[in-house]
Structure formats: C-alpha cells, structure tokens
C-alpha positions as CSV (number, residue, x, y, z in Angstrom):
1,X,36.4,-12.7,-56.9
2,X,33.2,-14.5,-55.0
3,X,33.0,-11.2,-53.4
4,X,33.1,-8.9,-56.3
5,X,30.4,-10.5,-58.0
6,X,28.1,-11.2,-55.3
7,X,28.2,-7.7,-55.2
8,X,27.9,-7.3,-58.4
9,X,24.3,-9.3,-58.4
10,X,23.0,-7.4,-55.3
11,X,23.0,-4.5,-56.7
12,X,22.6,-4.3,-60.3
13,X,21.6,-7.4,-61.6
14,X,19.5,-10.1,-60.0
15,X,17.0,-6.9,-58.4
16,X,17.5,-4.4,-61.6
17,X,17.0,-6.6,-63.9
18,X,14.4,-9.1,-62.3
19,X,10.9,-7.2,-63.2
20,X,11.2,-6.2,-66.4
21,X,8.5,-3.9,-66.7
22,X,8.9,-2.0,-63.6
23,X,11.0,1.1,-62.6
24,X,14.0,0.0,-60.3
25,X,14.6,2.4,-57.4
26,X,17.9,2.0,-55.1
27,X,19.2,4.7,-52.3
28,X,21.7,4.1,-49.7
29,X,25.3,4.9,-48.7
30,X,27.9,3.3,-51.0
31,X,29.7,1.6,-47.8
32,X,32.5,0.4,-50.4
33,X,34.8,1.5,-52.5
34,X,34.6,-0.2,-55.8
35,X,31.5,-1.7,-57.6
36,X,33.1,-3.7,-60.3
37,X,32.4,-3.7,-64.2
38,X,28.7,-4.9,-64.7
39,X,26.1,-3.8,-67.0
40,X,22.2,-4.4,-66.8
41,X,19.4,-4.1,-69.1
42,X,17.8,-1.4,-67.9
43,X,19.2,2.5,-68.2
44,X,20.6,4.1,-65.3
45,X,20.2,7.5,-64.0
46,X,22.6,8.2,-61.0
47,X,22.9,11.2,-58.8
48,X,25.3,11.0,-56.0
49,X,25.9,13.0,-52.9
50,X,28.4,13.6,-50.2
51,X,31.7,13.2,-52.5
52,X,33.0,12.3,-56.4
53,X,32.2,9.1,-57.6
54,X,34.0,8.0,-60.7
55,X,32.1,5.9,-63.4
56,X,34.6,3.8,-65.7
57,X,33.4,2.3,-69.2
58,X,35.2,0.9,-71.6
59,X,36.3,3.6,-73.3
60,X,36.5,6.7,-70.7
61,X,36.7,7.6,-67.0
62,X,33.6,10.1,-66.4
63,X,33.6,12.5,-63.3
64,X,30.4,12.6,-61.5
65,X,30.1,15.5,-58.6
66,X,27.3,16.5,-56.4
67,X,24.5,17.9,-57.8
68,X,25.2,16.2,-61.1
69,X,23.6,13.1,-62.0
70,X,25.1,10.8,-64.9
71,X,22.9,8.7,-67.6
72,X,24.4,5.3,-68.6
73,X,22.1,3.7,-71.6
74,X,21.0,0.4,-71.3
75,X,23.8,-2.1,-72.4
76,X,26.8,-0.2,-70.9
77,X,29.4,-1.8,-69.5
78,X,31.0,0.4,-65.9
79,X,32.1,0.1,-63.0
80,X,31.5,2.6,-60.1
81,X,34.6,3.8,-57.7
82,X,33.4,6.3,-55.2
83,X,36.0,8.9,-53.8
84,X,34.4,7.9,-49.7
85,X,32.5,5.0,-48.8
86,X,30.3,7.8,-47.3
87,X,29.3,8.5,-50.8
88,X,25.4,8.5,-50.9
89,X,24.1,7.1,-54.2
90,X,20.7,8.2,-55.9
91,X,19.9,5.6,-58.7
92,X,16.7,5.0,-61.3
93,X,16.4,1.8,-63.5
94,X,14.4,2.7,-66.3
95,X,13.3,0.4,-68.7
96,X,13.9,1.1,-72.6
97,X,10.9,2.1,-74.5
98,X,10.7,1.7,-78.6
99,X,11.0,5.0,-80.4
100,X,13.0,6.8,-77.6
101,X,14.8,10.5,-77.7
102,X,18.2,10.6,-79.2
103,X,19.3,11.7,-75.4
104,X,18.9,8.2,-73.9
105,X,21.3,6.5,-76.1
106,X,23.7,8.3,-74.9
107,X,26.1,8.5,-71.8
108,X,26.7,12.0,-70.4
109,X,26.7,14.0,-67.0
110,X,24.4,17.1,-66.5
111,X,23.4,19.8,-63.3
112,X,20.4,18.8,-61.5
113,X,18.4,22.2,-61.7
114,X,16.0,23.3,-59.0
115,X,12.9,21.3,-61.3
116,X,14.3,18.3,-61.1
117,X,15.6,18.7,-57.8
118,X,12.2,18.8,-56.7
119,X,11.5,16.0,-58.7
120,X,13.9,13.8,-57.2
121,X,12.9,14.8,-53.4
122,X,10.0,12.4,-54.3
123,X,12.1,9.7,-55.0
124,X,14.2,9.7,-50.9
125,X,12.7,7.4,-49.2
126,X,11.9,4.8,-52.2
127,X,13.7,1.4,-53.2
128,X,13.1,-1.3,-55.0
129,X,10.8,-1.9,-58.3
130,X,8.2,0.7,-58.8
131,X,5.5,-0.7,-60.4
132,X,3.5,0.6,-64.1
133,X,0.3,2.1,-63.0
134,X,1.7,3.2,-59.2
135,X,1.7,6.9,-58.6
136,X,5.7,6.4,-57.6
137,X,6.0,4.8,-60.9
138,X,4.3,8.2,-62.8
139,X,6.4,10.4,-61.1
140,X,9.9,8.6,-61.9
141,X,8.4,8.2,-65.6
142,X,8.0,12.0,-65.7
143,X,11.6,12.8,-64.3
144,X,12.6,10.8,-67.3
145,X,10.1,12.2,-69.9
146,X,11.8,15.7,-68.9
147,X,15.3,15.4,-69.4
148,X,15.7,15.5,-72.9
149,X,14.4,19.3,-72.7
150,X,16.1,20.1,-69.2
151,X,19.2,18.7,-70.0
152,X,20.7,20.1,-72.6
153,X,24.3,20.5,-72.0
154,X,26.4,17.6,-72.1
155,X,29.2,18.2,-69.7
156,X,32.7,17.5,-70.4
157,X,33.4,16.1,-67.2
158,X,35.1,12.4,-68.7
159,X,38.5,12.1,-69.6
160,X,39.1,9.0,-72.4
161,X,41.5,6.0,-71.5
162,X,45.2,6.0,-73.3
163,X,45.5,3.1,-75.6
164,X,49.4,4.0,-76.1
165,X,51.3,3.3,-73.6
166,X,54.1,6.5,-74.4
167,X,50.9,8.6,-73.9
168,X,49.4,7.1,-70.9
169,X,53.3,7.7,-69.4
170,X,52.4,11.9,-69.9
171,X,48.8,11.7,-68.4
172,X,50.4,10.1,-65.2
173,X,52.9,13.0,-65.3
174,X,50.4,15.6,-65.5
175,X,48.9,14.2,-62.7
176,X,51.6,14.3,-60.9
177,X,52.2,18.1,-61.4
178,X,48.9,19.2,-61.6
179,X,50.1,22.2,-59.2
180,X,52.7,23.3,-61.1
181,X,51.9,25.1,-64.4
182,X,52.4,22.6,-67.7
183,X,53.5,24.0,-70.8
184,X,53.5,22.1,-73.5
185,X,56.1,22.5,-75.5
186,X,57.9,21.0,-71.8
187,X,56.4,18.2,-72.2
188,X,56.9,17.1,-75.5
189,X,60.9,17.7,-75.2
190,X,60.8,15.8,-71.5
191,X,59.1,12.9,-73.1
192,X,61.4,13.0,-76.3
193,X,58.9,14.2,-78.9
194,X,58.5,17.2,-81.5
195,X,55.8,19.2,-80.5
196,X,54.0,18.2,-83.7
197,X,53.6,14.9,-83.3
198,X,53.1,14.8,-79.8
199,X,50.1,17.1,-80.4
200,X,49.4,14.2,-83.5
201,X,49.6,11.5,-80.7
202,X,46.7,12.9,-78.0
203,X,44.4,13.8,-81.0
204,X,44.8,10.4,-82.5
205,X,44.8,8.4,-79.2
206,X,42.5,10.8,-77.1
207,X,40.7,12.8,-79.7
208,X,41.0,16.2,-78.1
209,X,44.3,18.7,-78.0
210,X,46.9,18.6,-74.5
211,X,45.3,22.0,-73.7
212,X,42.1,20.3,-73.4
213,X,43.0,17.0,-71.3
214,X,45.1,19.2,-69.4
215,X,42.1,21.9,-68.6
216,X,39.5,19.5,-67.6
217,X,42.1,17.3,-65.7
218,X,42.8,20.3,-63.4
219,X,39.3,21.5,-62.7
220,X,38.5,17.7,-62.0
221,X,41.4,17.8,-59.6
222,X,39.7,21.6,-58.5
223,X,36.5,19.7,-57.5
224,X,37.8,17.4,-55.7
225,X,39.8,19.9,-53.5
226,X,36.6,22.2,-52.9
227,X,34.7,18.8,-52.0
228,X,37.1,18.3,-48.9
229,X,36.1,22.2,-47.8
230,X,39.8,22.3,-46.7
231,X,40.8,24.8,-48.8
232,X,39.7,28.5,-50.1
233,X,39.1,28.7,-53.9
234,X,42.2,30.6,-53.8
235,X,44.1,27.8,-52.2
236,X,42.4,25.5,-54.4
237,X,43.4,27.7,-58.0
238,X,47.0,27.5,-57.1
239,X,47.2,23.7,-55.9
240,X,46.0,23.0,-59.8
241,X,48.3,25.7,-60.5
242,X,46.5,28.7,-61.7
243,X,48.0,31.7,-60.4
244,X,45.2,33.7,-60.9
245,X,41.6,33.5,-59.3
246,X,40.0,35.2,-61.6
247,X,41.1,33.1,-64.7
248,X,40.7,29.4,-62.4
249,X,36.8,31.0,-61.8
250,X,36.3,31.9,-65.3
251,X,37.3,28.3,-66.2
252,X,35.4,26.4,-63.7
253,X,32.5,28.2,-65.0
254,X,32.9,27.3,-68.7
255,X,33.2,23.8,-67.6
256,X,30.2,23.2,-64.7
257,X,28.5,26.3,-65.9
258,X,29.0,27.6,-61.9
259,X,31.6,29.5,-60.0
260,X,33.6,27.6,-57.6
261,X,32.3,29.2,-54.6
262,X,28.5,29.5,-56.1
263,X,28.9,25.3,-56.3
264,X,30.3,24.8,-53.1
265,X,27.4,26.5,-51.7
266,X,24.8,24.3,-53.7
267,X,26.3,21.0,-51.8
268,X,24.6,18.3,-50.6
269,X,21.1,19.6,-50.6
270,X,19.4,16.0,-50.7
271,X,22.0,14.3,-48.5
272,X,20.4,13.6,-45.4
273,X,16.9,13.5,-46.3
C-alpha cells in the first residue's frame, strides 16, 4: 500500500499539483504496470505510445491506443493500467481556466491528426512545470486552445462497468469467446433469460444494446492483436470472430475512423524521439 501511493504522489500529485499556475509536463516509459486510482487538480491530456493503456474511472474502462490521446477533466478520479511496462506515456497538466469550452469538461478519447502531431513534437524532450509567460508554456497553451475545433469526434473506445452482478457474469463470457461468433438470442437462453429482458438488463445497467458492447469489445480486442504485429488483419478478423475481412475493416473504420492496416502503419511515430 506504502508503495502504491508513493507512486501515487510522484507522479500525479505532489509535482502536478504543486505550481498552480504553471503547465505540468511529464514523459517517460511507464516502467509499471498499474498506476492506482488518484485524481489531481489540474486536467490531463495523455497520449501514449508503444502499446494500449487502459484508463479506469469510476464509472467506465476507456481504451486508449497509439496515436490517440485521452482528456480526463480536472477532478476525475482513474487509474492508469498499461498493456507493457514499455508503454511510453505523453502527458500535459493544464490548469482550469473560468469560462472554458464545453469540450474540457468532459472525458473522451480522439486521433492525433498530423497538426497536432506536430504540435506535440515540441513537447519530447520537456518535463516538469512549464511556466505562464515561457515560450514552452505558449505552445502547450495553444495545443489546448485547438482541440475543441480539431477534435471533434468523441470516440467510442470505453466500455461502462456492470453494476449487476448476472450481467457482469455475460461480459466475462463474451470475453471469453470473443473468437467465436455471439448471437444473441444464445446468450440470453445460456444465461437463463428471455431475450427481452436480457436486452432490458444491458440498456438499464450499461446504457447501450449487446450488439453494441459486443462490437466495440471485439475491435478493442482487434487492436490489441494488431498492436502485437503477430498477426495479419485477416488473422486478426477471425481471432474476434469475423469471418469476413471486408466487414471486420468496414467496422474498424466506423469505430477509429481508419482501416486496420492504414492504422498499423501510422504506429509509433513519436516513440523514440
């Protein structure tokens, strides 16, 4: 426990949080596996690189991979559980401002596009607090002055927590067959329910249909696969069990706005710089 939050005050609160004022700048390799459930008082924008990091709050598990960067408001409680230690994290501390855009109270994951990729390539070899009147600090002001007109597609790429217990028993089960294909109507007569008010039960505990938690759960798993570059995208379309290529790219590409082979190419362009 003395070790969780030691870490927990190295990196997000005792430096974050110290200069109120200022812009907080931290890059490095993760080099652990679990940051545990902390919040700070400044928003945080975090790319990562390298692998998937999930972000936990209290309500939802959110699904951050490369070349995506997540915004947590100021306030929000999370934890941070990276896929590889190797996992290289990309993070701004911004301090909130009266008046602000709508898009900063918000959590939500979004591409990086080529802008404010360039934008961010100013930001490698910084850490620590960037001062108000610093040219550092004007630049990593205008990366956040931008995204509320670069970033306008919230991605679906969180899955909420189960508060009933019957229902978390399914998700674990469609986790565990994520390579098969998952009707439905299955399900509900496996688990012992009509398929009326099973489909009753995930909009009232998860808000969204089984079609839905199902989709996103498989191209999650999908990214995951083509992050390990073991696999083709063929190989990787039938291990979440889509039998057809076509349909699994058509699907990734409503969800990350990408093909799967266009975002395997796109990888890691900041890692290592």
């Amino acid at each position: 426990m003395e070790q969780s939050d030691h870490k927990v005050d190295k990196y997000y609160i005792k430096k974050v949080d110290a200069d109120k004022k200022s812009i907080y700048c931290y890059h490095d390799v993760m080099g652990e596996l679990l940051i545990p459930t902390h919040k700070h008082n400044k928003a945080q924008m975090l790319y990562a690189e390298g692998d998937v990091v999930f972000v936990t709050t209290e309500t939802k598990t959110y699904f951050l991979p490369a070349r995506h960067f997540i915004w947590i408001p100021s306030g929000v409680e999370h934890s941070i559980q990276p896929k590889s230690e190797n996992v290289m994290m990309r993070n701004l501390y911004f301090p909130v401002e009266k008046n602000e855009d709508e898009f900063y109270q918000s959590e939500g994951i979004y591409p990086v596009n080529n802008l404010l990729l360039q934008m961010m390539l100013f930001t490698n070899q910084w850490n620590g607090d960037l001062k108000k009147g610093s040219p550092n600090f004007a630049i990593a002001k205008a990366i956040k002055a931008i995204l509320p007109q670069i970033c306008l597609t919230n991605l679906p790429l969180e899955l909420p927590l189960p508060k009933d217990a019957r229902l978390g028993k399914i998700l674990r089960y469609i986790e565990n067959n994520l390579g098969e294909t998952i009707l439905f109507s299955e399900v509900a007569h496996q688990f012992g329910y009509s398929e009326r008010s099973l489909y009753r039960l995930f909009q009232k505990d998860l808000n969204m249909s089984f079609i839905q938690y199902y989709t996103i759960r498989r191209i999650l798993k999908a990214i995951e696969l083509l992050l390990d570059r073991k696999l083709s995208v063929k190989e990787v379309a039938q291990e979440v069990g889509y039998n057809s290529v076509p349909t699994f790219s058509n699907t990734f590409f409503k969800i990350l706005g990408q093909r799967p082979s266009d975002y395997l190419n796109g990888q890691d362009i900041l890692y290592g710089k």
